[in-house]
C-alpha positions in Angstrom: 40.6 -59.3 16.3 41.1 -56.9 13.2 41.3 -53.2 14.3 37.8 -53.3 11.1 36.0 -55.9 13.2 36.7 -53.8 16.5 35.2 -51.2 14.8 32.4 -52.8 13.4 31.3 -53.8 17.5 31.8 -50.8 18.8 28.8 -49.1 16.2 27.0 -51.9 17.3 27.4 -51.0 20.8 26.9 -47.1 20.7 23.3 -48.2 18.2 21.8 -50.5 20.8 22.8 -48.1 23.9 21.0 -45.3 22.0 17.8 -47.3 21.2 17.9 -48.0 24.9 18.0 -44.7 26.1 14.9 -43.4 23.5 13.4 -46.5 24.8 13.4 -45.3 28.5 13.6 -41.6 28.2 11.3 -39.8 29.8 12.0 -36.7 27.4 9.9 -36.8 24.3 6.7 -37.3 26.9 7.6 -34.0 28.7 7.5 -32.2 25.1 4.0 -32.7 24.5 2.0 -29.6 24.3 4.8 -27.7 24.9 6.2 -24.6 22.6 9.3 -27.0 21.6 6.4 -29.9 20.5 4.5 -27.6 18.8 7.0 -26.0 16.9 8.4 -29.4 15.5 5.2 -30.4 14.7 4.5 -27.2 13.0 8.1 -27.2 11.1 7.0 -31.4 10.0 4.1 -29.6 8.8 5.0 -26.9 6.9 7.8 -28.6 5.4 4.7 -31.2 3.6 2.7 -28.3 3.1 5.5 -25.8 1.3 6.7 -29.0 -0.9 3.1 -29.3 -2.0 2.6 -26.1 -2.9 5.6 -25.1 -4.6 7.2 -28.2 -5.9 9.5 -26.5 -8.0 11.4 -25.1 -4.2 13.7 -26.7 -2.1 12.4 -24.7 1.3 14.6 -24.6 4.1 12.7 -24.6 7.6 15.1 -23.9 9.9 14.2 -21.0 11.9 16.1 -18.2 11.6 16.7 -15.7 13.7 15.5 -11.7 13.5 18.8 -11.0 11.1 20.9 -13.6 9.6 23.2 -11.6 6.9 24.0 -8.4 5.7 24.6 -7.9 1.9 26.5 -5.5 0.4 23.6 -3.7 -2.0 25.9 -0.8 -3.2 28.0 -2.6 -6.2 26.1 -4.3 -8.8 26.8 -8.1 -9.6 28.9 -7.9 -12.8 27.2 -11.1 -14.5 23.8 -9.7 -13.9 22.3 -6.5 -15.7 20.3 -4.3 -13.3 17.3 -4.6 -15.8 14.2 -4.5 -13.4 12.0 -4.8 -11.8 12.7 -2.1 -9.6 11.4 -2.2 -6.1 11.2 2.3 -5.7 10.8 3.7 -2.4 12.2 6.8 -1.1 15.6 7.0 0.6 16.1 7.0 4.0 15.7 10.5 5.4 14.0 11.6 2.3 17.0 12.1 0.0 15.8 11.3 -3.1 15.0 7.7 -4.5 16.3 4.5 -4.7 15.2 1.3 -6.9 16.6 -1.7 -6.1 17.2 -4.2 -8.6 17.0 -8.2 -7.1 18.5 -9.7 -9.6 21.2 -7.4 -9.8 21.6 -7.0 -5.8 22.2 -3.4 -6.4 20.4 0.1 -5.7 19.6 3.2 -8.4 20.0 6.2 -6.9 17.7 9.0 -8.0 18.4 12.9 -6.9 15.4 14.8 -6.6 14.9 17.5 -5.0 13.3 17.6 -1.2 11.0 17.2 -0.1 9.7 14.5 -2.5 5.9 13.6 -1.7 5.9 10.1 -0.8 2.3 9.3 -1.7 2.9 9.8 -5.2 4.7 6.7 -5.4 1.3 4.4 -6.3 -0.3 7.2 -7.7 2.3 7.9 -9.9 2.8 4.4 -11.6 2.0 4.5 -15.1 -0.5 2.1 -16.0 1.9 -0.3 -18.0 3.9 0.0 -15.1 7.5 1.5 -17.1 6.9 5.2 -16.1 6.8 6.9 -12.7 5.6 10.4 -12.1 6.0 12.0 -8.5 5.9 15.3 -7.3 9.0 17.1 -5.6 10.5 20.2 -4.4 9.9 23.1 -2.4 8.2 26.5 -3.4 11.5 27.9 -1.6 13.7 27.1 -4.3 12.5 28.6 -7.9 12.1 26.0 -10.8 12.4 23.1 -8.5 8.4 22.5 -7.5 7.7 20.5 -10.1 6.2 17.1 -11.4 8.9 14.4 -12.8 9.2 11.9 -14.6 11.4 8.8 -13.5 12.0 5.9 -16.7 14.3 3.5 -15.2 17.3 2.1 -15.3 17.7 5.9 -16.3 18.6 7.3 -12.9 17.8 11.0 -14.5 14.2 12.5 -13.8 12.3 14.4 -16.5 10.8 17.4 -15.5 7.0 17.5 -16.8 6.0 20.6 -15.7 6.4 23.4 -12.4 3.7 23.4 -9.9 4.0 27.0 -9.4 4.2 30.1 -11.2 7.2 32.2 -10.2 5.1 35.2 -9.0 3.2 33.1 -6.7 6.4 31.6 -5.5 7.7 35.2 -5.0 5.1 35.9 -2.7 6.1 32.7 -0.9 9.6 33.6 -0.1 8.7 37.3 0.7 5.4 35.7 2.4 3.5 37.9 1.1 -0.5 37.2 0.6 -1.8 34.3 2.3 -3.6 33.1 -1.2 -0.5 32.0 -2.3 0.3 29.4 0.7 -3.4 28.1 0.4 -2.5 27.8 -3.1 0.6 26.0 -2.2 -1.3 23.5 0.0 -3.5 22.6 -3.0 -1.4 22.1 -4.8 0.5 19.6 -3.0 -2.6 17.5 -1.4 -2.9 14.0 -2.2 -4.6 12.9 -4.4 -2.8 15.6 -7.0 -1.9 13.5 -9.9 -4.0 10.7 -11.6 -3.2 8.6 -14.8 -6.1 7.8 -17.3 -6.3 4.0 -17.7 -5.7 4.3 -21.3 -1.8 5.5 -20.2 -2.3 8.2 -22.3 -3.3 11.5 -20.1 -1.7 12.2 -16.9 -3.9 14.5 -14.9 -2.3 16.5 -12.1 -3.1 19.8 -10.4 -1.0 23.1 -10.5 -1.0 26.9 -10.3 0.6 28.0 -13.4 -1.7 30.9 -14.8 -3.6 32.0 -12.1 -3.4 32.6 -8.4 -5.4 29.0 -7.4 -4.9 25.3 -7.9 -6.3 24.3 -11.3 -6.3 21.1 -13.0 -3.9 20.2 -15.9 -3.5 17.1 -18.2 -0.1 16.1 -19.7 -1.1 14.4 -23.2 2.2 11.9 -23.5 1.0 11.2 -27.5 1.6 14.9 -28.2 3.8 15.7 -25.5 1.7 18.9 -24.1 0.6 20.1 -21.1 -3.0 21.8 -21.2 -4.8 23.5 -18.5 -8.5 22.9 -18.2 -10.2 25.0 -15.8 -9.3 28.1 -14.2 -11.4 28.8 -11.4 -10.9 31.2 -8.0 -11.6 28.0 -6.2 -8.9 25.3 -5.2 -8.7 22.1 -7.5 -7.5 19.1 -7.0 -8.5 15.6 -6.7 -8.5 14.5 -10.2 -10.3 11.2 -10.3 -10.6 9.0 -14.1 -13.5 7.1 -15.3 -12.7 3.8 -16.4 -12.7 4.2 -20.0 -10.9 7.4 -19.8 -13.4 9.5 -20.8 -14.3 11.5 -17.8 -12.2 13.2 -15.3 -13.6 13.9 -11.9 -12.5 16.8 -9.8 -13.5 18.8 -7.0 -13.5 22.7 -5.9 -12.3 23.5 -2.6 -13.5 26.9 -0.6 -11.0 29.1 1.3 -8.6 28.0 3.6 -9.5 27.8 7.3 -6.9 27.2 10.1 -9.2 26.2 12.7 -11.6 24.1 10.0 -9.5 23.5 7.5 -11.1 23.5 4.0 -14.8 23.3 2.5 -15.4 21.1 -0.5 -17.7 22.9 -2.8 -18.5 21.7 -5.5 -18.1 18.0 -7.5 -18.0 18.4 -10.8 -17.0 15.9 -14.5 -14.9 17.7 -17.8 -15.1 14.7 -20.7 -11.8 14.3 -22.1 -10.9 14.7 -24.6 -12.5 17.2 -26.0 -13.2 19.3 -22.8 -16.2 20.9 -24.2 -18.5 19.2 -21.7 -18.3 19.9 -18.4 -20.5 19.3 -15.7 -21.1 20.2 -11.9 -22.1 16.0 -10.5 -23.2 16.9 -7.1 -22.8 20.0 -4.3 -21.2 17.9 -1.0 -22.9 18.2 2.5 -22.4 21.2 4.6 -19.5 20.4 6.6 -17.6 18.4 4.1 -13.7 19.4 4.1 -13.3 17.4 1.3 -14.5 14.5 -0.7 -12.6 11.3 -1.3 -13.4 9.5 -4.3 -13.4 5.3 -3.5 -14.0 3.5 -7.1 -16.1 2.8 -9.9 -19.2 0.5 -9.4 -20.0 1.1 -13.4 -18.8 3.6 -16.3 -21.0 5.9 -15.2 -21.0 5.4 -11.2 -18.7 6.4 -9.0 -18.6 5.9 -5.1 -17.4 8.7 -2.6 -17.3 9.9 0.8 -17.3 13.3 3.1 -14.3 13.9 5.3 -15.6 16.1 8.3 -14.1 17.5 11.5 -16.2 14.8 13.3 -14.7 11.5 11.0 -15.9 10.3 7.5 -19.8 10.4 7.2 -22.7 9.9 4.2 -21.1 7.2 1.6 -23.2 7.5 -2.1 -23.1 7.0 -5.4 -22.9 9.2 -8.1 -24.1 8.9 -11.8 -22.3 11.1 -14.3 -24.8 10.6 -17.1 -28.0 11.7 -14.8 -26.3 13.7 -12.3 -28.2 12.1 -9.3 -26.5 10.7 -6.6 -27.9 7.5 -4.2 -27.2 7.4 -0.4 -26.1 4.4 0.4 -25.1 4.9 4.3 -26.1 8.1 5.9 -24.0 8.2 9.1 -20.6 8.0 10.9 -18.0 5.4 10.1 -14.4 4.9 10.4 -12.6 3.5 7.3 -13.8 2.3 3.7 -12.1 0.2 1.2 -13.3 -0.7 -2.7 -12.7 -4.0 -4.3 -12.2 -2.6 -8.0 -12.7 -6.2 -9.4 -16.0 -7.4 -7.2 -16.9 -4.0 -7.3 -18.1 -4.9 -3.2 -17.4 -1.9 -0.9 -16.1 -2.5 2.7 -16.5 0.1 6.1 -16.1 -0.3 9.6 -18.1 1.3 12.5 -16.2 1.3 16.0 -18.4 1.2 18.9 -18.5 4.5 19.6 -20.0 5.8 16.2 -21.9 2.2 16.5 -23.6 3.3 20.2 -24.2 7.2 19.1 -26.2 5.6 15.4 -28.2 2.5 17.2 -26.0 0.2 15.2 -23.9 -3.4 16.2 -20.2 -2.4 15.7 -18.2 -4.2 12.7 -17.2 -4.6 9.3 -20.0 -3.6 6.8 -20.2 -4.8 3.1 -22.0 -3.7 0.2 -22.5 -5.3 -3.2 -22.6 -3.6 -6.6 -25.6 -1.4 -8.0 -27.0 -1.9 -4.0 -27.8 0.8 -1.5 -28.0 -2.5 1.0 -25.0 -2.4 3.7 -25.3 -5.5 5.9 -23.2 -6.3 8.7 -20.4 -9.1 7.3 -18.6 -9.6 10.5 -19.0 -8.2 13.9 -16.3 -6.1 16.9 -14.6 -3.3 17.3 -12.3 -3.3 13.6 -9.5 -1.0 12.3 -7.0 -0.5 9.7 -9.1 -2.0 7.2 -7.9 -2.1 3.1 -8.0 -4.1 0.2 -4.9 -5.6 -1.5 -4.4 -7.2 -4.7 -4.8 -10.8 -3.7 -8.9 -10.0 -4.2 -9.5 -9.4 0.0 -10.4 -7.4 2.4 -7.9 -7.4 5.3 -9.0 -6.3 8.9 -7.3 -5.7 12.5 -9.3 -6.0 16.2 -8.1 -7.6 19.6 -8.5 -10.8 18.4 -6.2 -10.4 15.4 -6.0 -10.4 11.9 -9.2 -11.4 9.8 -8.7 -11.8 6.0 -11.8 -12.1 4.2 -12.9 -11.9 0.3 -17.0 -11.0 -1.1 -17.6 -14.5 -1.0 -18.0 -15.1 2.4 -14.1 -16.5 2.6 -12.5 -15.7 5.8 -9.4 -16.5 7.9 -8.3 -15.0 11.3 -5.1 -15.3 12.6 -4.7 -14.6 16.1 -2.1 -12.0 17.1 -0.8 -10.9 13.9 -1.7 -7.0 12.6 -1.6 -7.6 8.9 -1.8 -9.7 6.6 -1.1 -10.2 2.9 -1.1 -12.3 0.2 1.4 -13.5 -2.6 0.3 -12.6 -5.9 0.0 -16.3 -7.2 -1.9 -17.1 -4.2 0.3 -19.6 -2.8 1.8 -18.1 0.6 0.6 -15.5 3.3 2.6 -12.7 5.0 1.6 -11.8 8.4 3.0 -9.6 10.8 2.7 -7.6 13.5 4.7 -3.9 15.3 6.1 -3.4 18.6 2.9 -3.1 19.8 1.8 -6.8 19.1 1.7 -9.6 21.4 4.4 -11.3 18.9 6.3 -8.9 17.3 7.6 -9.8 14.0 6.7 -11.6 10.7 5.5 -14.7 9.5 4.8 -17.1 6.7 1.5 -19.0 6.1 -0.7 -21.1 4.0 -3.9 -19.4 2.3 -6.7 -19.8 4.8 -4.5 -21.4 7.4 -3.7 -20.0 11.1 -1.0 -21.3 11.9 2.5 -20.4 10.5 4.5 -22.6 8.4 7.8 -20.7 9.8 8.7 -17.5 11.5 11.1 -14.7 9.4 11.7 -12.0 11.9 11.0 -11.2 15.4 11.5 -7.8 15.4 8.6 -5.4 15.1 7.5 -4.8 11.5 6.2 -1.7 10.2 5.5 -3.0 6.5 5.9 -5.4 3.9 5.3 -5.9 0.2 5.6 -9.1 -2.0 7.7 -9.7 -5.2 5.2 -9.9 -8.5 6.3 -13.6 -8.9 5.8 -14.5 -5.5 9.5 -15.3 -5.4 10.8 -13.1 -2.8 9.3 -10.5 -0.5 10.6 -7.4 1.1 10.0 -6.0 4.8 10.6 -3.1 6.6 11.4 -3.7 10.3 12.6 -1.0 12.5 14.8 1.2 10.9 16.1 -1.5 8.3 14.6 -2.2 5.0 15.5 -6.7 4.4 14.3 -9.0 1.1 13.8 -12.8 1.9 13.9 -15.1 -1.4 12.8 -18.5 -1.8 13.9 -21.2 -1.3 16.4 -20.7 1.5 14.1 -17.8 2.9 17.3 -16.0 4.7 16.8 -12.4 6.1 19.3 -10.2 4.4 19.7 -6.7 4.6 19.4 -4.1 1.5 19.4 -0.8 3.7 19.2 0.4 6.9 18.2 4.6 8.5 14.6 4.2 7.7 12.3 5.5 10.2 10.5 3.0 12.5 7.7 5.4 13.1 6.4 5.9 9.4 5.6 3.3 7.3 7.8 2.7 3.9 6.0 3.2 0.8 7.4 1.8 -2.3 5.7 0.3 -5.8 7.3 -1.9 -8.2 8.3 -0.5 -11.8 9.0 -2.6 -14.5 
């Protein structure tokens, strides 16, 4: 017999021992309902269900573990031109900036000087989304308090203007009168700086000729800063209309170390003439300060009181008639604004529910209504809105997505959650303090994960504006994860696992 012929047997052989054996295993029957059956199942799945939804990838469902490979992010890739997007976030340990460019698999590094305030990151992005203005610097260090201007791939920020005069920051090196660190503190609270929708005004506050915060506007067509008010009384909040023909503000009282400070007056300055100006309404006694939520209407505006005893008496404001509507009179935990629906979302825990005769939940309210009705019951937090168009809410039970509509999905034991822009995937994920720590990848309106990315705790994540790739922070490392292959690889690592990276994308 040939040695081919032997051969030819001898597969034979090995093929009918092997049907054999999955014939009268007792194997595949101990699998069911376990984690391994599950999770085959669930990879079968999500294979059909990824192919449907995004033909055009080849997705690779192989699970992979917490991290998978490192990337060098330092040198740029010589074929590709580091054109942008830019993902910006601020450095680890607060040293500056740093974009990072996907395409290009390399980082911009921007000096600024410390410390830089983080929460001018969103804030700051112009509204064509090329320009980023932040403020940074310390009133120790004349001429360095300032506001900037980043323009990327440019990796040299434009100073704008100071924040400070240098007699006031005089008096802060030789602490000298306690006006001039109160002044200091307003002029660094968030919100400070506010772009008009138009892209054309940048308001911001500042204390450049006189001994209190007063509000400024940086005209980019002319290239000028201009002060508008100068009051005794702390400004800041500057707050746009949609059409960009009001500017909202707010006068803050004397400092208080044991209260803090006393909102006193909400007032409207048309722009752009700046002739008009108009006190809107006097906030409740008590008020530290009033937070401005969104627009329901040109003219209407919905805000809030922040109090020593938590956030209380949501209304709405008209800047034509100067009256403002109640539209919940009581104690509630967080509030978030759809700017498209114009719907408005709170939460009542069940200790503000018990002390106010209400059920504990999430609240919604339409447009134009004074109405609040009770949307979804239990004990809530960390509620927000992202751009996907829903409202996204956390409680024992998990994560509960949910749009104006009536749409809802909770998935159990996840923290956040959020969608890709196009709608086709869902991020969730959860900190060291979940019952699964890590993140994970799922179908819209689905609860059940197509595939897990990570299993270490994550603090936060944010997606690409194709829908392409997504970036997470987890623990003290900062990882992107493209599509198709969906492998974990590191950009940077010294991040701090206790506060949460912010970061916007520039264009």
């Amino acid at each position: 017999m040939s040695r081919r012929v032997k051969f030819i047997f001898f597969i034979l052989f090995i093929s009918i021992v092997s049907l054999s054996c999955r014939l009268t295993s007792a194997t595949p029957a101990a699998w069911i309902n376990t984690t391994t059956a599950e999770s085959r199942s669930g990879t079968n799945e999500a294979y059909l269900l990824t192919q449907e939804a995004a033909p055009e990838f080849d997705i690779d469902l192989t699970p992979i573990p917490s991290r998978t490979e490192v990337m060098s992010t330092t040198t740029p890739t010589p074929e590709i031109e580091a054109d942008g997007p830019w993902l910006v976030y601020l450095a680890p340990g607060g040293d500056g900036i740093h974009a990072y460019d996907l395409d290009a698999r390399t980082i911009l590094s921007i000096s600024l000087p410390s410390p830089v305030y983080k929460t001018d990151l969103t804030r700051g992005l112009s509204p064509d989304g090329h320009s980023l203005v932040l403020r940074a610097g310390s009133p120790l260090n004349f001429d360095e308090l300032a506001l900037y201007q980043i323009d990327l791939p440019s990796t040299n920020p434009t100073p704008i203007s100071p924040l400070m005069s240098l007699s006031l920051q005089r008096e802060i090196v030789n602490e000298g009168s306690n006006r001039a660190f109160e002044t200091f503190k307003a002029v660094t609270l968030d919100p400070g700086i506010a772009w008009s929708p138009s892209g054309r005004f940048l308001a911001f506050n500042a204390a450049l000729d006189n001994e209190s915060s007063d509000l400024y506007l940086f005209d980019t067509l002319n290239n000028r800063v201009e002060r508008l008010n100068g009051l005794y009384t702390q400004n800041t909040s500057p707050f746009w209309s949609p059409a960009s023909n009001w500017l909202v503000t707010q006068e803050l009282g004397d400092f208080d170390e044991e209260i803090g400070w006393r909102s006193e007056n909400v007032s409207g300055i048309e722009v752009p003439g700046f002739d008009n100006q108009n006190s809107i309404y006097l906030p409740m006694t008590g008020s530290e300060k009033e937070v401005f939520v969104g627009w329901v209407n040109p003219q209407s505006f919905i805000s809030y009181s922040q109090t020593s005893r938590g956030f209380q008496t949501i209304k709405q404001a008209n800047l034509e008639t100067f009256e403002t509507a109640i539209i919940f009179d009581g104690y509630f935990n967080q509030a978030a604004f759809d700017p498209e629906s114009k719907v408005l979302a709170f939460t009542i825990d069940n200790i503000f529910a018990s002390l106010q005769g209400l059920a504990a939940g999430v609240y919604m309210v339409q447009p134009e209504s004074q109405v609040y009705l009770l949307a979804q019951a239990g004990d809530w937090e960390n509620l927000y809105w992202d751009q996907s168009g829903r409202f996204g809410v956390s409680g024992s039970q998990g994560v509960l997505s949910f749009s104006d509509l009536g749409e809802h999905t909770l998935i159990p034991g996840e923290d956040y959650v959020l969608q890709s822009p196009d709608g086709s995937w869902m991020l969730a994920w959860s900190g060291a303090d979940g019952e699964a720590p890590g993140l994970r990848l799922y179908q819209p309106d689905s609860d059940r994960p197509l595939q897990t990315i990570i299993n270490s705790p994550v603090q936060n994540a944010i997606w690409a504006p194709d829908s392409k790739s997504f970036f997470i922070h987890s623990e003290d490392f900062m990882y992107v994860i493209q599509f198709p292959s969906l492998n974990v690889l590191e950009i940077e690592n010294g991040f701090s696992p206790e506060e949460l990276v912010e970061w916007v994308w520039v264009e």
